[in-house]
C-alpha positions in Angstrom: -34.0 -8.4 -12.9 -34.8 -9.2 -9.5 -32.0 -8.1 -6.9 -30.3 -11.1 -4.1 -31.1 -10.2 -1.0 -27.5 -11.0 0.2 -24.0 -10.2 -1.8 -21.4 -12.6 -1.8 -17.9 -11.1 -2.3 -14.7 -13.4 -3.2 -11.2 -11.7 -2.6 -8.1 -13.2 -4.1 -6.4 -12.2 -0.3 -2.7 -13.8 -0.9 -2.1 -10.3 0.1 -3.2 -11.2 3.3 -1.7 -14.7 4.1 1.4 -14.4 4.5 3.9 -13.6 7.9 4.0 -9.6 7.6 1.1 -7.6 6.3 2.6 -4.6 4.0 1.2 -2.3 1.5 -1.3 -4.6 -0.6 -2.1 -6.1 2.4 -2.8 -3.0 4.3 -4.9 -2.0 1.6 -7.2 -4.8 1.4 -7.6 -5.1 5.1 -8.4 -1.6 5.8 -11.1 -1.3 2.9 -12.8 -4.3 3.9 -12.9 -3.0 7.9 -14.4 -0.1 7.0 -17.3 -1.3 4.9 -20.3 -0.5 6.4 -22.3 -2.7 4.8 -25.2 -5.2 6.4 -25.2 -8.5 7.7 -26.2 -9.4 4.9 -22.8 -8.9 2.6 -20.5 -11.7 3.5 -16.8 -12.4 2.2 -15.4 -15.1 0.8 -10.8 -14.9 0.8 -8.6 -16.8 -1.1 -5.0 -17.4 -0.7 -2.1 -19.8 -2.0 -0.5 -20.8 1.3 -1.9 -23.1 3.7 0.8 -23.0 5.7 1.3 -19.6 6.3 -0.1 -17.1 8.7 -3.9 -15.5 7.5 -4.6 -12.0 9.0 -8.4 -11.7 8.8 -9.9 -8.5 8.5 -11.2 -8.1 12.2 -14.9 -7.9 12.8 -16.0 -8.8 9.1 -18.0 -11.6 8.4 -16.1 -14.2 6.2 -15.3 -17.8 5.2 -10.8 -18.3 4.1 -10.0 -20.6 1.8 -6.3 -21.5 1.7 -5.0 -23.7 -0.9 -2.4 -24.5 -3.3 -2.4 -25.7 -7.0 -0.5 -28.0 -9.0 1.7 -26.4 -11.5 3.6 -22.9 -11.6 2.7 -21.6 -7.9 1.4 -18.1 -8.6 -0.2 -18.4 -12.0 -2.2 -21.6 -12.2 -3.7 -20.3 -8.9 -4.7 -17.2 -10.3 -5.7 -18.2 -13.7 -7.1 -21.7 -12.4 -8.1 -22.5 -9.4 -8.5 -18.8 -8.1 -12.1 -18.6 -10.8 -12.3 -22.2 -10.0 -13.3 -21.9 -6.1 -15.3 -18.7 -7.1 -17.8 -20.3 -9.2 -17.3 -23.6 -6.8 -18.1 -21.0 -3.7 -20.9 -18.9 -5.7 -19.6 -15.3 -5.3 -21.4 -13.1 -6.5 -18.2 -11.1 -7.5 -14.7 -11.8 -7.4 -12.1 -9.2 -6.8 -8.6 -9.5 -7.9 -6.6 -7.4 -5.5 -3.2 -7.1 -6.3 -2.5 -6.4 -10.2 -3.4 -9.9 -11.8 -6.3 -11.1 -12.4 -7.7 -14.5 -14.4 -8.5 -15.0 -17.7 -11.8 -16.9 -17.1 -14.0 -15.3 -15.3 -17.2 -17.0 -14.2 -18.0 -14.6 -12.1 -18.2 -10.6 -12.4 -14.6 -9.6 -11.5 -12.7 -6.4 -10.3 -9.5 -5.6 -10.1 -7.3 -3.5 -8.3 -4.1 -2.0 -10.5 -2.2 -0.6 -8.2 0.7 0.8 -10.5 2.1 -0.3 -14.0 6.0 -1.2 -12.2 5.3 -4.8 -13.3 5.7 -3.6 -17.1 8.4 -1.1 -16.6 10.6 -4.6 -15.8 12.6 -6.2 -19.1 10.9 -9.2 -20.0 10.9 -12.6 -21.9 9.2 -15.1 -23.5 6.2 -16.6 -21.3 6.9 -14.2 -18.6 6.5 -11.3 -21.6 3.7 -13.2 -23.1 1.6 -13.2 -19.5 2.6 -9.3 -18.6 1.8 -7.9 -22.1 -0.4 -10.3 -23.6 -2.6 -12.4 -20.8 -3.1 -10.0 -18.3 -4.2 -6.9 -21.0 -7.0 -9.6 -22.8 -8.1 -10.6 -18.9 -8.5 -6.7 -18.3 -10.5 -6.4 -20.9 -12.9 -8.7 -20.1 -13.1 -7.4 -15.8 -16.0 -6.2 -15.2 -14.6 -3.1 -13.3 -10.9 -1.9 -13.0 -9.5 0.0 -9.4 -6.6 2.0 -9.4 -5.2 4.1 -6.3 -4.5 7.3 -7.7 -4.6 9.4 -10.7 -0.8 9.0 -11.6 -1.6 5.4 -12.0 -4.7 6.2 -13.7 -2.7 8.1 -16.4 0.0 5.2 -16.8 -2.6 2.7 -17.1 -4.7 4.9 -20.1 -1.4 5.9 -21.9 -0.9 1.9 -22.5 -4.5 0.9 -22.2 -6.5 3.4 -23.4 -9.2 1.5 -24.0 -10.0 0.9 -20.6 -10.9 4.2 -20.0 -14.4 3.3 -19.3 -14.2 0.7 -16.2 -11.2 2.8 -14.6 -11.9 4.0 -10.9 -9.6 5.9 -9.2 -10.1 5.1 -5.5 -7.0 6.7 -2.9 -5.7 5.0 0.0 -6.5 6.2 3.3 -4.8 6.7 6.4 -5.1 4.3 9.1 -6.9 5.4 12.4 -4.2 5.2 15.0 -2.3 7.5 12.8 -5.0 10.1 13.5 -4.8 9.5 17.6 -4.7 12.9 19.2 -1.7 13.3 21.3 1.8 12.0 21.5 2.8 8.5 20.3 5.3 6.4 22.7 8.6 5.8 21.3 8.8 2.2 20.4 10.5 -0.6 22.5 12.5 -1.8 19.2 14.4 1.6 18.9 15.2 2.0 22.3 16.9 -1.0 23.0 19.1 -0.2 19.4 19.9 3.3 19.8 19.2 3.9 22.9 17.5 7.5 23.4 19.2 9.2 20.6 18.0 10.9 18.3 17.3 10.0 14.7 16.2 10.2 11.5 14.1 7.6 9.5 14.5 6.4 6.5 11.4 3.8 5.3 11.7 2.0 2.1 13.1 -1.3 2.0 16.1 -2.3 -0.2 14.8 -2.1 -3.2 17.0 -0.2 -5.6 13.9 2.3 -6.9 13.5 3.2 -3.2 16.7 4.5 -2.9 18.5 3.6 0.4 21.8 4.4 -1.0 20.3 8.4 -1.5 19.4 8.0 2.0 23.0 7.2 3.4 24.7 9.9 0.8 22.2 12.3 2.8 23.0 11.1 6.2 26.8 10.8 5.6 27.1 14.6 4.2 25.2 16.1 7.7 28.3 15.3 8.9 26.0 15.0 12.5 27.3 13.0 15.6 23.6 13.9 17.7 21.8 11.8 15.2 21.4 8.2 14.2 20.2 6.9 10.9 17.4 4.2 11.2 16.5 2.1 8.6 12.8 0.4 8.3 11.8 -2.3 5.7 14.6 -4.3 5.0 13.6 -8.1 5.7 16.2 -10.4 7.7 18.4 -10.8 4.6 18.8 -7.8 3.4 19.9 -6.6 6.6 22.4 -9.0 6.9 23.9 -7.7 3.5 23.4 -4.1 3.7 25.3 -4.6 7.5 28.3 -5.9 5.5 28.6 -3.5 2.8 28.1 -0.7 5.5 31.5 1.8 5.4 33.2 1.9 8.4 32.7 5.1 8.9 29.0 4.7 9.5 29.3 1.9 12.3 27.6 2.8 15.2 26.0 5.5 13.3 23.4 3.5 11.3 20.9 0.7 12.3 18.6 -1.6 10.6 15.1 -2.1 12.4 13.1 -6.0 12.4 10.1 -5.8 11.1 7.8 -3.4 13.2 4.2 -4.1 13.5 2.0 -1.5 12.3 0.5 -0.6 15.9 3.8 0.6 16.6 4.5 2.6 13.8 3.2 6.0 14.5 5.1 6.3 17.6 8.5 5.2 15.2 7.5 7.8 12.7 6.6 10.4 15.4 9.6 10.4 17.3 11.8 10.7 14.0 13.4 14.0 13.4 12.6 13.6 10.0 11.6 10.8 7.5 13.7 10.3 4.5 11.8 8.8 1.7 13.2 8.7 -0.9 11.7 6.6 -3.8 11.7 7.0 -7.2 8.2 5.5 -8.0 5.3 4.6 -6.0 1.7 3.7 -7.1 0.8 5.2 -3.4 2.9 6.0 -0.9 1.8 5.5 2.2 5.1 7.1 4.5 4.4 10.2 3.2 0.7 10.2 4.3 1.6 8.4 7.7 4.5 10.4 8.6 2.7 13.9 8.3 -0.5 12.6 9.9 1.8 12.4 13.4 3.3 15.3 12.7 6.5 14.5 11.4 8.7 16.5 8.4 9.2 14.0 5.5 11.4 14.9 2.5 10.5 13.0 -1.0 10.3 13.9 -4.6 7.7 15.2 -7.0 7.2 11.8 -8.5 4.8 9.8 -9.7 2.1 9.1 -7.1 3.6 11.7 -4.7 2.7 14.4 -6.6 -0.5 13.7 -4.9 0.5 13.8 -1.2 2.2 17.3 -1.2 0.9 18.4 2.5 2.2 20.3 5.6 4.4 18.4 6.7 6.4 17.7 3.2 9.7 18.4 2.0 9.2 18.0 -1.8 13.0 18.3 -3.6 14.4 17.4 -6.6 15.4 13.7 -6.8 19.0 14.0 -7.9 19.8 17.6 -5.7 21.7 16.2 -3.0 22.7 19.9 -1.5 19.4 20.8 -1.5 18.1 17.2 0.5 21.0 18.4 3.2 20.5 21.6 3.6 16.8 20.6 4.3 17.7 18.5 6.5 19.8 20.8 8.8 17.3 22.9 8.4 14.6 21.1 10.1 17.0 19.6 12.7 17.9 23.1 13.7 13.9 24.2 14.1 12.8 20.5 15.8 11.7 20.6 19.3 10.6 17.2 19.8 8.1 14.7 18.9 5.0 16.4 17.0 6.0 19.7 18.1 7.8 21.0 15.1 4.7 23.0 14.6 3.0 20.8 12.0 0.7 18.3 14.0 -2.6 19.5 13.6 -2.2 20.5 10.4 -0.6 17.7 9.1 -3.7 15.7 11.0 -6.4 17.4 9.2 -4.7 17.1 6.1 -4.2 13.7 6.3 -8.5 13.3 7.1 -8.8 13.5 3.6 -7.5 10.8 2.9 -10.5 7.9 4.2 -10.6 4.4 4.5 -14.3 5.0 4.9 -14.7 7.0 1.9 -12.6 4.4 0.0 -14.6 1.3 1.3 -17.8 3.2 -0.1 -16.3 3.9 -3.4 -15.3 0.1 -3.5 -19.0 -0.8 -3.2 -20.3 1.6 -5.6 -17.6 -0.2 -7.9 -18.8 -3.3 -7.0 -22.7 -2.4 -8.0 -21.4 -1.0 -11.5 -19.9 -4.2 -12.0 -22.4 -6.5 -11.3 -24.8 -3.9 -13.8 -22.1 -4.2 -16.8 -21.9 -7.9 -16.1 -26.0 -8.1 -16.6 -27.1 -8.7 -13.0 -29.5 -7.0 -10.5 -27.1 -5.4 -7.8 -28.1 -7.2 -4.6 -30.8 -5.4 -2.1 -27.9 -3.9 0.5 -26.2 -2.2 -2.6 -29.4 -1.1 -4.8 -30.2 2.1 -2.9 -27.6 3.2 -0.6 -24.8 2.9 -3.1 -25.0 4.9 -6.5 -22.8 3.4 -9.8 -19.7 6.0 -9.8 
């Protein structure tokens, strides 16, 4: 086998067109940005929506492709036209980022399984037969399979076990302005809704697993008028409902955030008293990684994924102990000084290090290599030395 010179990724990157970039997309834009590959690897992204925003990777050298397909919108471009464009485009590899992946596959193909919520879901008929049936065959048949951390990699084996073979586990890592020296400026978005009081955080959406009614059983038991409650991830909607089924008593008291852009994050997360978080399930968990990076306490529970982010600057307490979240709480409130100087800054930091786009985007490659190898083919020149089979 004589190696290619160049390597020629495709990405299915719906992750990445669309108005708000959030965890999937996070991922597959910080992996890619930190590949230090040469000129010679190019990337080829996919998505499904034309007529949507597309946030390219910065500084990586790639071709986008948006387009929709006839039929149901999300699977007859992933089982169809997604393989179709690939071979149509020549990739060299396709990688499925976000769970599914096709059946065909012209093309060596990896895919990224980020957690196994999808079958934890009642199901039926074709939406049973595509979960449990399609997607299991088509997994079968990748060339290499990703997941983001060992609880995941467990879930996956106890249903799959024989996949045992291709299975990479590759962690998240925390993005670089979280890892700024220094203090963070509060953000515009919470001073003009709470003015400059102080507050606690909780992130997490509205999703029932994430737990936002926990966080306001918390709150409401502090019993505290010096704080605020601030709530991050809940899209335009779901604001407007959870604003109308708010008890009186906690008017004034608790406020929903718009969408904040990631650049202002840290600074949100920094000058939080404390970040409540707390979710059921996770395949990741990025809050828990970002808000100790900055310095800042963050209470979840020893569950699934988290298990793995247990650093410094964690609370870990049982899910259903709601004493023991409050008295945490006043706990750290009473002992807070300020933004990152609750004493757990540099620690938090250097924990948080571990945890390396860089590192990941070089494990991605070395996943990419041992695919094209199972799939027959010479690994192109720019992966052949520098990046060993995992």
């Amino acid at each position: 086998m004589t190696a290619k010179k160049d390597f020629f990724v495709g990405v299915d990157a719906r992750c990445l067109n669309t108005d708000h970039l959030r965890g999937m997309g996070k991922y597959v834009a910080e992996f890619i940005c930190h590949v230090d590959a040469p000129a010679s690897m190019r990337w080829q992204f996919f998505g499904d929506r034309p007529e949507s925003q597309f946030h390219a990777p910065a500084g990586v050298s790639a071709s986008t492709e948006l387009f929709d397909f006839r039929g149901h919108r999300f699977h007859a471009w992933e089982q169809i036209g997604l393989p179709l464009r690939a071979r149509r485009r020549q990739v060299d590899l396709l990688h499925c980022t976000a769970t599914s992946l096709p059946f065909w596959q012209p093309v060596p193909t990896v895919v990224t399984i980020h957690d196994m919520l999808p079958w934890r879901s009642p199901l039926n008929g074709y939406a049973y037969w595509y979960r449990h049936h399609l997607l299991p065959s088509a997994y079968r048949r990748a060339a290499a399979i990703i997941t983001i951390s060992e609880s995941s990699r467990r879930d996956i084996l106890d249903m799959w076990p024989w996949l045992a073979e291709k299975l990479h586990v590759i962690p998240h890592g925390v993005s670089d302005i979280y890892l700024d020296a220094g203090e963070f400026p509060r953000p515009d978005s919470v001073t003009a809704i709470i003015g400059n009081a102080r507050y606690l955080l909780y992130v997490g959406g509205a999703i029932e697993r994430k737990r936002f009614g926990w966080a306001l059983r918390v709150y409401e038991a502090l019993e505290t008028t010096e704080h605020k409650l601030l709530v991050c991830g809940f899209g335009e909607a779901e604001r407007r409902a959870a604003m109308a089924t708010l008890a009186p008593r906690l008017a004034g008291r608790v406020s929903f955030l718009p969408f904040v852009p990631e650049r202002y994050m840290p600074g949100l997360y920094q000058h939080a008293e404390l970040i409540l978080y707390p979710t059921l399930f996770e395949g990741f968990g990025f809050p828990a990684l970002e808000a100790q990076a900055v310095g800042t306490p963050v209470l979840f529970s020893d569950l699934s994924s988290l298990s793995e982010l247990k650093g410094p600057g964690a609370e870990v307490l049982p899910a259903d102990n709601l004493d023991a979240w409050v008295e945490t709480c006043r706990r750290i409130l009473s002992h807070r000084l300020g933004p990152g100087r609750g004493g757990g800054m540099g620690y938090g930091r250097a924990w948080a290090r571990r945890f390396s786009w860089k590192e990941s985007a070089d494990r991605h490659l070395r996943v990419y290599r041992s695919a094209v190898r199972r799939a027959g083919q010479a690994p192109p020149a720019c992966l052949d030395d520098e990046w060993p089979d995992p």
